[in-house]
C-alpha positions as CSV (number, residue, x, y, z in Angstrom):
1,X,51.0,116.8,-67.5
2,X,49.7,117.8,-64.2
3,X,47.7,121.2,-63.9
4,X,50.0,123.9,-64.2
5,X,53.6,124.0,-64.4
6,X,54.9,122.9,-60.7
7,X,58.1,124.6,-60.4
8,X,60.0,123.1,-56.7
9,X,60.4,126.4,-54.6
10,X,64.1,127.0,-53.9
11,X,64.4,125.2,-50.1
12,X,68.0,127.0,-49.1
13,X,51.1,111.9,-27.9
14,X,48.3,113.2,-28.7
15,X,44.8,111.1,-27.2
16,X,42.2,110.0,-30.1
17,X,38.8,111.4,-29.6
18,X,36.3,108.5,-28.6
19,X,33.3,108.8,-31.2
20,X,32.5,105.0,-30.5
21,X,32.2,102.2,-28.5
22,X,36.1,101.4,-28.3
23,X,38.3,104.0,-29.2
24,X,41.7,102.5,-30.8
25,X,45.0,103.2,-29.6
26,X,47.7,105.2,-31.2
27,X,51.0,103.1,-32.2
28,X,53.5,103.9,-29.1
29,X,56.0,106.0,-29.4
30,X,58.3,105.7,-32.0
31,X,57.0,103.2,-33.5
32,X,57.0,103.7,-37.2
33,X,54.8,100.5,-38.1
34,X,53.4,98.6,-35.4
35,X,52.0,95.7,-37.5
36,X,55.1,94.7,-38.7
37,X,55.2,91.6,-37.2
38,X,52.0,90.1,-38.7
39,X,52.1,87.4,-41.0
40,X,50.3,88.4,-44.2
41,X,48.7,85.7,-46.3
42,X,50.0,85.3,-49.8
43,X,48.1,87.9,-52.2
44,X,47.2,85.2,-54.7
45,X,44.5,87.1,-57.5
46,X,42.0,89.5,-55.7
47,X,38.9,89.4,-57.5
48,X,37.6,92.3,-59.9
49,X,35.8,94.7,-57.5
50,X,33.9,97.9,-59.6
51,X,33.4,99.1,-56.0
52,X,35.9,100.2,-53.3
53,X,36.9,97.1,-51.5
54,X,35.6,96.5,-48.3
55,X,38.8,97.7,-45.8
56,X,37.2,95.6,-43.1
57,X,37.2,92.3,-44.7
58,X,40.8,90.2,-44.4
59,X,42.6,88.9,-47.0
60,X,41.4,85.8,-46.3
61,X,37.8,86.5,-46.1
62,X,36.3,87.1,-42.6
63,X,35.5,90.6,-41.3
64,X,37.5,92.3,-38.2
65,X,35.5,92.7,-35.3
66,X,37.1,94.3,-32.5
67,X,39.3,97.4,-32.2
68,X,42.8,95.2,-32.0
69,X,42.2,93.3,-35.0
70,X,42.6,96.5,-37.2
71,X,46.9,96.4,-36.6
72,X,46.8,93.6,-38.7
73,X,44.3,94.2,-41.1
74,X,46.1,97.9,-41.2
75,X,49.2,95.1,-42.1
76,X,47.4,93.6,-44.9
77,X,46.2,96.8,-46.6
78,X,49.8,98.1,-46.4
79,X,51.1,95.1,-48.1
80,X,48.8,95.3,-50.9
81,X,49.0,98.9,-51.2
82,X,53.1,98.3,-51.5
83,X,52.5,95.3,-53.7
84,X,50.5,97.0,-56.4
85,X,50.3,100.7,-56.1
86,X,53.6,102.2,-54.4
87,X,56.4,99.5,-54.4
88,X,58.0,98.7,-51.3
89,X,59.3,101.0,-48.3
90,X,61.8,99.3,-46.8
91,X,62.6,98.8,-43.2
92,X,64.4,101.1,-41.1
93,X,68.0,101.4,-42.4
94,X,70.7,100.1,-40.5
95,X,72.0,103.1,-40.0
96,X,70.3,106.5,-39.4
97,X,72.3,109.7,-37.8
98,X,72.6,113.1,-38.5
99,X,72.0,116.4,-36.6
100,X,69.3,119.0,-35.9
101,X,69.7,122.7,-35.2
102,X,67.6,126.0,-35.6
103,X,67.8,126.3,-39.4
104,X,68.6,122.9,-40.3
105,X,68.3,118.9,-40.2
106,X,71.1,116.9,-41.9
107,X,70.1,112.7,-42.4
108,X,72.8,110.1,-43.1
109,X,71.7,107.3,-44.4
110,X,73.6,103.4,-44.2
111,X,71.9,100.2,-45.5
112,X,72.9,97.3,-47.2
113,X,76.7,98.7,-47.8
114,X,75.7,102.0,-49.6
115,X,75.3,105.5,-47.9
116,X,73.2,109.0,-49.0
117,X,72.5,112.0,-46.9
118,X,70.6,114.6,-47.6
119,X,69.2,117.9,-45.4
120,X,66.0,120.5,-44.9
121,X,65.7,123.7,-43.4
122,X,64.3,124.8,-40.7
123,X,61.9,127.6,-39.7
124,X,61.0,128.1,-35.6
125,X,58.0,129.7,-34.3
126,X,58.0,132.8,-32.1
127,X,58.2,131.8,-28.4
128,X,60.1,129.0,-26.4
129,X,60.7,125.2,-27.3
130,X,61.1,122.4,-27.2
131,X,58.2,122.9,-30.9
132,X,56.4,120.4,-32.6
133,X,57.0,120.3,-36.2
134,X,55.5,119.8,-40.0
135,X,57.5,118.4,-42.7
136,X,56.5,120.9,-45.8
137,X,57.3,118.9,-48.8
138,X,58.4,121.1,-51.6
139,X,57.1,124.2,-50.9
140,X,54.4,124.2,-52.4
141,X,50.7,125.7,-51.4
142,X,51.1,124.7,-47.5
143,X,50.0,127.5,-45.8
144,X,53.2,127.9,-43.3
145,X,52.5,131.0,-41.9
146,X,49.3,129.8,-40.1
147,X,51.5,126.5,-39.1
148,X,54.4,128.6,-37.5
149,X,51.0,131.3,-36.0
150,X,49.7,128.3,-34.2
151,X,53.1,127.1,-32.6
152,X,54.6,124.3,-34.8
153,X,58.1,124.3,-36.4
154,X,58.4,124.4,-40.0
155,X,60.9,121.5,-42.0
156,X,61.3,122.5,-45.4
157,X,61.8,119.1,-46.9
158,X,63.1,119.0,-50.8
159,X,61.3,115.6,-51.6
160,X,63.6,115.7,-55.2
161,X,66.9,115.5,-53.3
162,X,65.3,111.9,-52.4
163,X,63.7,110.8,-55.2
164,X,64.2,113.0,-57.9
165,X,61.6,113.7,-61.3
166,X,62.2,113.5,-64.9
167,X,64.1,110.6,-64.7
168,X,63.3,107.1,-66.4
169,X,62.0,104.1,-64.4
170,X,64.8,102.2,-64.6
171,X,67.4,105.2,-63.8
172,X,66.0,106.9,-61.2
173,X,68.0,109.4,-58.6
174,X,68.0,110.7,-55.2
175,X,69.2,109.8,-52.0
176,X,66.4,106.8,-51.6
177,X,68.0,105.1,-54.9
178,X,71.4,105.3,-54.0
179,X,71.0,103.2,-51.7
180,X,68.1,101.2,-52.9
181,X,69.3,101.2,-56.4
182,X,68.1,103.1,-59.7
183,X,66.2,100.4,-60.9
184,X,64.0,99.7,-57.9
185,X,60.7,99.4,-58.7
186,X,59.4,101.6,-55.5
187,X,57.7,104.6,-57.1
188,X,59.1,108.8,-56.2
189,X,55.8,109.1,-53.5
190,X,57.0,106.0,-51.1
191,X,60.7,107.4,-51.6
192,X,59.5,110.6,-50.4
193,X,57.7,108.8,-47.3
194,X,61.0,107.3,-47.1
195,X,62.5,110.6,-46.6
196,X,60.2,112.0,-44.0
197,X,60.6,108.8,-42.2
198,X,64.3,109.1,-41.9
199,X,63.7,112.4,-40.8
200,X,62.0,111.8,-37.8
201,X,64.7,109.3,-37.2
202,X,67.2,111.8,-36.5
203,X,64.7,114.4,-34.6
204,X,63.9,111.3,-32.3
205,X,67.6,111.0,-31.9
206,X,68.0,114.5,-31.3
207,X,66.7,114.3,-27.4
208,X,63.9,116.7,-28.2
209,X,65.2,119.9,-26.9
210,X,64.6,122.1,-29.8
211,X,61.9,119.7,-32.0
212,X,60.0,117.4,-29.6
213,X,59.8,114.1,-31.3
214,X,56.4,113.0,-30.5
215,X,54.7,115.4,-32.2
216,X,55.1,115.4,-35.9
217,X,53.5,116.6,-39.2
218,X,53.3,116.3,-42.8
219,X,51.6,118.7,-45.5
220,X,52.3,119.4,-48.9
221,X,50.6,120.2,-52.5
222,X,49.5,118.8,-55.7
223,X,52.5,116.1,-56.3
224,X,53.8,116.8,-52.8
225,X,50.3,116.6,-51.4
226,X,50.2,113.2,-52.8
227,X,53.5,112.7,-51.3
228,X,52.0,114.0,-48.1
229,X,49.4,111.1,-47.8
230,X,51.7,108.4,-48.0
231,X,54.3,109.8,-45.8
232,X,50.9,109.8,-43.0
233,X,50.1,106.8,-44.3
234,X,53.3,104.7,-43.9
235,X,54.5,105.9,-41.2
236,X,52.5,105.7,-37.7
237,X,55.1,108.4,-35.8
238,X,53.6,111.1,-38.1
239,X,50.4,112.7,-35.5
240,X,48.9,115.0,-38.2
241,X,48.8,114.4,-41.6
242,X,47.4,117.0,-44.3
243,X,47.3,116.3,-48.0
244,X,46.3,119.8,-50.0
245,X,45.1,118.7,-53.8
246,X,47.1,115.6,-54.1
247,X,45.0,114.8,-57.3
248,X,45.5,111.2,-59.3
249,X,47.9,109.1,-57.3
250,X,47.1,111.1,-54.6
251,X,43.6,110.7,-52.3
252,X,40.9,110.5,-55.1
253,X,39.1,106.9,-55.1
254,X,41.6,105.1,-58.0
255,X,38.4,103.2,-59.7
256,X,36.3,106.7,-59.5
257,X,38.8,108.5,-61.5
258,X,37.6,106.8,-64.8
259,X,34.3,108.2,-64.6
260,X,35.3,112.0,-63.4
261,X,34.8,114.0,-66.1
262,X,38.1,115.8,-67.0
263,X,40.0,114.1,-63.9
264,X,43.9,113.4,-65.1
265,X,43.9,110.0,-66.4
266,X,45.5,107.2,-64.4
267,X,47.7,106.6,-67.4
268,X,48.5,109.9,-67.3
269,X,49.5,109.9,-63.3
270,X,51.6,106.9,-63.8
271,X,53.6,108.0,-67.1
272,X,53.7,111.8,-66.4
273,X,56.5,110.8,-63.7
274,X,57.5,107.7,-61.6
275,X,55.4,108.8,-58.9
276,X,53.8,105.6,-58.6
277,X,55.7,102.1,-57.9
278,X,56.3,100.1,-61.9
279,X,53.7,97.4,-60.2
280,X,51.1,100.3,-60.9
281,X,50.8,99.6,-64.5
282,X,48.4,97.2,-65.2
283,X,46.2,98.6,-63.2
284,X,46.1,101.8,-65.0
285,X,43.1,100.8,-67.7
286,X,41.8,98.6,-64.9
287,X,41.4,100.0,-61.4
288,X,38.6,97.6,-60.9
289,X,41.6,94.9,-60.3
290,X,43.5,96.9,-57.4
291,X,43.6,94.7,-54.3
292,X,43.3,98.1,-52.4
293,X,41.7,101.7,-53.0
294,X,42.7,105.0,-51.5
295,X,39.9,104.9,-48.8
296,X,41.9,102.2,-47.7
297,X,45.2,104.3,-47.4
298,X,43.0,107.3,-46.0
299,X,42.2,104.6,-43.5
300,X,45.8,103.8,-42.7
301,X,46.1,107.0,-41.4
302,X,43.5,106.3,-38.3
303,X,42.8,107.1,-35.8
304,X,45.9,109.7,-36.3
305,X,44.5,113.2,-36.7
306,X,44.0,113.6,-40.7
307,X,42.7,117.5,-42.4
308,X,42.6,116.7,-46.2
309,X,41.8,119.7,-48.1
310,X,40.9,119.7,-51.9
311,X,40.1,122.0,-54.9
312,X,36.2,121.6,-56.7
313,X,37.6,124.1,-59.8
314,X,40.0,122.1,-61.3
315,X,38.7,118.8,-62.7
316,X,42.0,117.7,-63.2
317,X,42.6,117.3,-59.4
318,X,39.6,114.1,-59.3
319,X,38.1,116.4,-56.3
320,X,34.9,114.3,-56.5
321,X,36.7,111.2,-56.6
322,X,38.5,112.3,-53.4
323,X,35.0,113.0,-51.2
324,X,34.3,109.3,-52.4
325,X,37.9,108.5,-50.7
326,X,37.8,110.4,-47.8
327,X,34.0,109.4,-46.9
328,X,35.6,105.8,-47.6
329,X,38.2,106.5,-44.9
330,X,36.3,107.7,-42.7
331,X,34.0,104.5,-42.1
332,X,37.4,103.4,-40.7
333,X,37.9,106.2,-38.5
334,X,34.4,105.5,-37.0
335,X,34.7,102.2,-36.6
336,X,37.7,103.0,-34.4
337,X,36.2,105.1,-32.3
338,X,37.7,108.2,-33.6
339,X,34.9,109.7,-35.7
340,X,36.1,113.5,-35.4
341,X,40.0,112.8,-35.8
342,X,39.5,113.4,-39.7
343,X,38.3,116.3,-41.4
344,X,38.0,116.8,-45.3
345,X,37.1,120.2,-46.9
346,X,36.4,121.0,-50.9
347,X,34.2,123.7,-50.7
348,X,36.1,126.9,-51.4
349,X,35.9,129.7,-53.1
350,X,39.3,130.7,-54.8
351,X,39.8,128.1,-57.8
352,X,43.7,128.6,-57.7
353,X,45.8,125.4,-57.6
354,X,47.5,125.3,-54.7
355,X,46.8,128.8,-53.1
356,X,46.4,129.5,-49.2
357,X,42.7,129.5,-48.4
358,X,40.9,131.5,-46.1
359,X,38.6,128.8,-45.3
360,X,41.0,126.4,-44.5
361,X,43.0,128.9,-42.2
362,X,40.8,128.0,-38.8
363,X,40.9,123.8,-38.9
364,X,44.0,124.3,-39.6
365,X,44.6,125.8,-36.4
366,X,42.4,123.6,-34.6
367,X,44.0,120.6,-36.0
368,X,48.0,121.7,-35.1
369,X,46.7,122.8,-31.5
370,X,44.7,119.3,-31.5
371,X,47.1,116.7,-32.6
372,X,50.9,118.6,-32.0
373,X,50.3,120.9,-28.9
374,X,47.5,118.6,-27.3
375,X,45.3,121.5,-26.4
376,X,41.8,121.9,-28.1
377,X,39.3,119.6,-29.8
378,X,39.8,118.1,-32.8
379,X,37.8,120.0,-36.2
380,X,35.8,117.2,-37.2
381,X,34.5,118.8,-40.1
382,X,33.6,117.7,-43.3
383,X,32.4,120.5,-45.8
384,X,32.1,118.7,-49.6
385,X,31.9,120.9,-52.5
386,X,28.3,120.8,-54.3
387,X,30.4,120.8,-57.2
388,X,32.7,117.9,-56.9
389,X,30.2,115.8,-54.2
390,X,30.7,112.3,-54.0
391,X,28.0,109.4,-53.3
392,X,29.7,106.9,-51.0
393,X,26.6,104.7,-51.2
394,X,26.9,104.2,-55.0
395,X,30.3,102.7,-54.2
396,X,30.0,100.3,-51.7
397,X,28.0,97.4,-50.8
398,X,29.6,97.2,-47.2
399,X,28.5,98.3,-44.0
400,X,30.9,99.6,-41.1
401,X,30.6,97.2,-38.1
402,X,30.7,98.5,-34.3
403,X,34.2,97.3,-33.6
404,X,34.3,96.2,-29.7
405,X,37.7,96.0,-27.3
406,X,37.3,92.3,-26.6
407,X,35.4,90.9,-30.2
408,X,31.9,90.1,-31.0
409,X,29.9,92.3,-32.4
410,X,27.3,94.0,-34.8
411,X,28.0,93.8,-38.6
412,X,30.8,91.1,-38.1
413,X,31.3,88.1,-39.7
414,X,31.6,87.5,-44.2
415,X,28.0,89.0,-44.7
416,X,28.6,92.2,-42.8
417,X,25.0,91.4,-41.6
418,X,23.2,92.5,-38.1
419,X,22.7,89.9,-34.7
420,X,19.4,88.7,-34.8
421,X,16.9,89.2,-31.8
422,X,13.4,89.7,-30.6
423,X,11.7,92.9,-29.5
424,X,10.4,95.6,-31.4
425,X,12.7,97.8,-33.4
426,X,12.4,101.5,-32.1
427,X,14.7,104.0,-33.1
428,X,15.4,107.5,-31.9
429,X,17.3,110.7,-33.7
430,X,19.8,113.2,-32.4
431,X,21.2,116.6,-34.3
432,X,24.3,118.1,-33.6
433,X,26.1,120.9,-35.2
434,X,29.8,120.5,-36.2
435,X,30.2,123.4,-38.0
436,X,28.9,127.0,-39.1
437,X,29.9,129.9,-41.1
438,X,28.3,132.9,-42.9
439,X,25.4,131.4,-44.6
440,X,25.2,128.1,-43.9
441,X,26.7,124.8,-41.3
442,X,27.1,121.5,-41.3
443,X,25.0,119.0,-39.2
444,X,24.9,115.5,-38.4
445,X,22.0,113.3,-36.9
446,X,23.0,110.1,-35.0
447,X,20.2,107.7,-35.2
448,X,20.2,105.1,-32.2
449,X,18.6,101.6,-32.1
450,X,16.8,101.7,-28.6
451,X,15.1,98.5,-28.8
452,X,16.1,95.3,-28.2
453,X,16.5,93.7,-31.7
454,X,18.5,94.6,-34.7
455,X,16.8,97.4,-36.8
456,X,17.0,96.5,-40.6
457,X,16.7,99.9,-41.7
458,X,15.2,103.7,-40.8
459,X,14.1,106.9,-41.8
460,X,14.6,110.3,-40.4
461,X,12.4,113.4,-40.3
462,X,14.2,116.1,-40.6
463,X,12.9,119.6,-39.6
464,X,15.2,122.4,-41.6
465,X,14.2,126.0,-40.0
466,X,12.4,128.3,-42.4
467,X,14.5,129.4,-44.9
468,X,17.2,126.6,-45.0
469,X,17.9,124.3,-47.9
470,X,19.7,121.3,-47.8
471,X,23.4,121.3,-49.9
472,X,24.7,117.8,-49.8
473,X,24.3,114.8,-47.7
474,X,26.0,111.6,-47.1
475,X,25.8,108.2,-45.6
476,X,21.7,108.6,-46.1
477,X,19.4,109.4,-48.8
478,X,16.8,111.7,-49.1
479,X,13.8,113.0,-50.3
480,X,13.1,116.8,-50.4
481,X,15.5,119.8,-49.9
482,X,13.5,122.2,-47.8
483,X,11.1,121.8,-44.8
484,X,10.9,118.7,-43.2
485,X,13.3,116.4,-45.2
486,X,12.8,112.8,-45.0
487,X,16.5,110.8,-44.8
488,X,16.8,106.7,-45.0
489,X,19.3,104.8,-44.8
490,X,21.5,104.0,-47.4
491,X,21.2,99.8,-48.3
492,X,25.0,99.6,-46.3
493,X,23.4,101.6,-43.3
494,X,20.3,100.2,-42.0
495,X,21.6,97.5,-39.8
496,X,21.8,99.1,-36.0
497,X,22.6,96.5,-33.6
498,X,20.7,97.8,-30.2
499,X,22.5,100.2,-28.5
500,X,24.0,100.8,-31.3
501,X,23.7,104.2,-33.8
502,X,24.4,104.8,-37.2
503,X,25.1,108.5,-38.8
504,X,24.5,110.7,-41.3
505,X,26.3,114.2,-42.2
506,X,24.7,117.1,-44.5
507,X,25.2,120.4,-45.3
508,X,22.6,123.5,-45.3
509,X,22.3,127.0,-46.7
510,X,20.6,129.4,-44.7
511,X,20.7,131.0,-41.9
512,X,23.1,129.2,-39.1
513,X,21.4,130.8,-35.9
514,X,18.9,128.1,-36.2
515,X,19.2,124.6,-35.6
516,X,16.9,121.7,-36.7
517,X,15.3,119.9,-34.0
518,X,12.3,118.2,-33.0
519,X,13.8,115.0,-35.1
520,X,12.2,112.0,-35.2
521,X,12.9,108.4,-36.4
522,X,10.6,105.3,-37.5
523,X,12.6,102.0,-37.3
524,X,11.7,99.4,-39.9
């Protein structure tokens, strides 16, 4: 069983910040998959990868290299992701209508010859609309007090009147089935995304003068968390997405799992209810075999804005797993060009599944303001639990490349290697602070390739203040945790094309008032 008994409460254009050289572009509006006209090769048999997969390489091989090419690689990784982990969502029914008022939304549903309908409630903010709104699946540890505080609309969304649990595989129930049939083999979490989707539908045909239809959310916990990331995932409409402990099956790395001590079994996620698609099961005692990995759907979600949020005091929930995913995913949202459009926080005090956290209460804020009012700056933020901390490096033998608008360009191409030039390699380092609270911040240190030829690796002096130690750090390694600390590159990270910069993220403890600096870099 999952942790705890998870009883379903009664339910009675936002602009992508550049972090790169070419920020992407949001799908237009109402578009609920814009690569649905590419052509996707034949999945044939991926080979056995131990490591996450590499969500810049095609399925046919070659790397993407500019910003554009990502729609259809986005296409491929959706396929696959449908083909062996969710089962399929289908395209927008023929028929979608229903209505939208102040305490309610009713959809009706017509495809293929069969109807459903089903409904959520409604909660408005203080203040006048038209209001943004978040789809709250089940209930369940979103913190919607904050949400309605900061201006959005609430949806309480029943995901069990769609897909409902404690049914058999080949009998299951809820509106999604009716019409697609109690044997499909599309697991509850897509049928869920189904619902949210069809949701939308009916606030875009609504004409926006209570809910404005641009401006959308999703957020849920624990099963509905997991729900929550596919719903973002799948559907490109949705401009905030914010998984809370989503667990196995939800955002923790699928092949990490194995090795998390006390993490819920993949087994265990796919039998425990049909959350999953029934394509799923082989891969249960073999991750390694997955065409895809959850950094991969993380990275579905770019450059949308995306605030994962995860428990360290339950190793059931996978939480280390999930900084391996969510570092994963956010390679993609650099590549993009929108670096600080996704935030992931584990470190926490309270160890209560699915409670409202104080420390989650001010990115929350930022992130509604951000990506449903358009006001603000994004969080940015990643704060990763010393308990549950990941090593992206140990799982993955692929670099990001600098993706340009027009093609070309560093880390391209099947090796993932650097241009070659002449010139001497010189580097320099740059420290900013992204976040700080009551006894310690988080940093990052951009390191830029000044010279004129590729540099082929680096290391960072790093000058901590007196009294600082360093918590955890990513994309680099390093030596010492006090004083000046000494940070290379990870073996994926050392290629800087010039002009170019490559980053690295830590956290400290200590006091905040002071910030490191006098940084310097040797290029190698």
């Amino acid at each position: 069983m999952t942790f705890g008994t998870l009883a379903t409460a009664s339910l009675t254009p936002q602009a992508s910040a550049a972090n790169g050289p070419a920020a992407a572009v949001l799908a237009g509006p109402g578009v609920e998959d814009e690569g649905a006209d590419c052509a996707i090769p034949a999945p044939g048999t991926p080979p056995t990868e131990t490591k996450l997969p590499d969500p810049f390489r095609r399925m046919d091989g070659t790397r993407v290299s500019t910003v554009s090419d990502w729609r259809c690689r986005r296409a491929e990784i959706r396929e696959q992701a449908e083909r062996s982990v969710y089962g399929q969502k289908p395209a927008r029914p023929a028929s979608v209508t229903g209505t939208v008022s102040s305490t309610g939304i009713t959809v009706n549903v017509t495809d293929q010859g069969k109807r459903s309908s089903f409904s959520a409630k409604v909660e408005l903010p203080s203040g006048q609309g038209p209001f943004p709104a978040v789809v709250v699946l089940g209930g369940l540890g979103a913190d919607t007090a904050t949400l309605k505080a900061s201006g959005a609309a609430i949806i309480n969304f029943d995901p069990y009147t769609v897909g409902k649990e404690g049914t058999a595989r080949n009998a299951k129930q809820g509106a999604f089935y009716s019409v697609y049939g109690s044997g499909s083999s599309t697991g509850l979490l897509m049928a869920w995304s189904w619902g949210v989707s069809r949701i939308i539908d009916v606030i875009e045909q609504s004409g926006g003068s209570l809910l404005t239809a641009d401006a959308t959310g999703v957020t849920g916990c624990s099963r509905f968390g997991k729900g929550a990331l596919v719903a973002g995932a799948f559907d490109q409409r949705i401009d905030l997405t914010m998984p809370i402990e989503s667990g196995s099956g939800g955002a923790p790395a699928f092949r990490g799992i194995p090795g998390e001590s006390g993490a819920q079994p993949l087994s265990s996620a796919y039998s425990e209810q049909p959350w999953l698609g029934d394509a799923f099961a082989p891969f249960t005692g073999n991750p390694a075999a997955l065409p895809v990995d959850t950094h991969e759907i993380i990275g579905m979600v770019a450059p949308r804005g995306l605030f994962l949020m995860e428990n360290p005091h339950v190793d059931w929930l996978a939480a280390r797993s999930g900084s391996v995913a969510a570092l994963g995913g956010a390679e993609v949202y650099k590549a993009l060009g929108a670096g600080a459009d996704i935030s992931y926080w584990s470190d926490v005090q309270d160890g209560t599944h699915c409670a409202a956290r104080a420390e989650w209460k001010a990115p929350l804020q930022q992130s509604v303001r951000k990506y449903l009012l358009n006001t603000g700056s994004a969080p940015g933020v990643f704060r990763v639990s010393p308990l549950k901390s990941g090593d992206l490096s140990a799982w993955r033998t692929w670099q990001t490349p600098v993706l340009t608008s027009t093609g070309g360009g560093p880390g391209d191409g099947d090796d993932g290697g650097p241009d070659e030039g002449g010139g001497t390699p010189v580097c320099s380092a740059a420290y900013r602070t992204v976040n700080s609270w009551s006894g310690g911040y988080q940093g990052e240190v951009s390191v830029r390739n000044d010279g004129t030829s590729p540099l082929n690796g680096w290391t960072v002096a790093l000058p901590l203040p007196p009294g600082q130690t360093l918590g955890s750090l990513w994309n680099g390694v390093h030596t010492g945790t006090s004083g000046t600390v000494a940070v290379r590159n990870a073996a994926w990270a050392g290629a800087v094309a010039p002009g170019a910069t490559s980053t690295f993220g830590f956290t400290a403890t200590g006091a905040s008032g002071s910030a490191p600096s006098g940084l310097t870099c040797t290029a190698s």
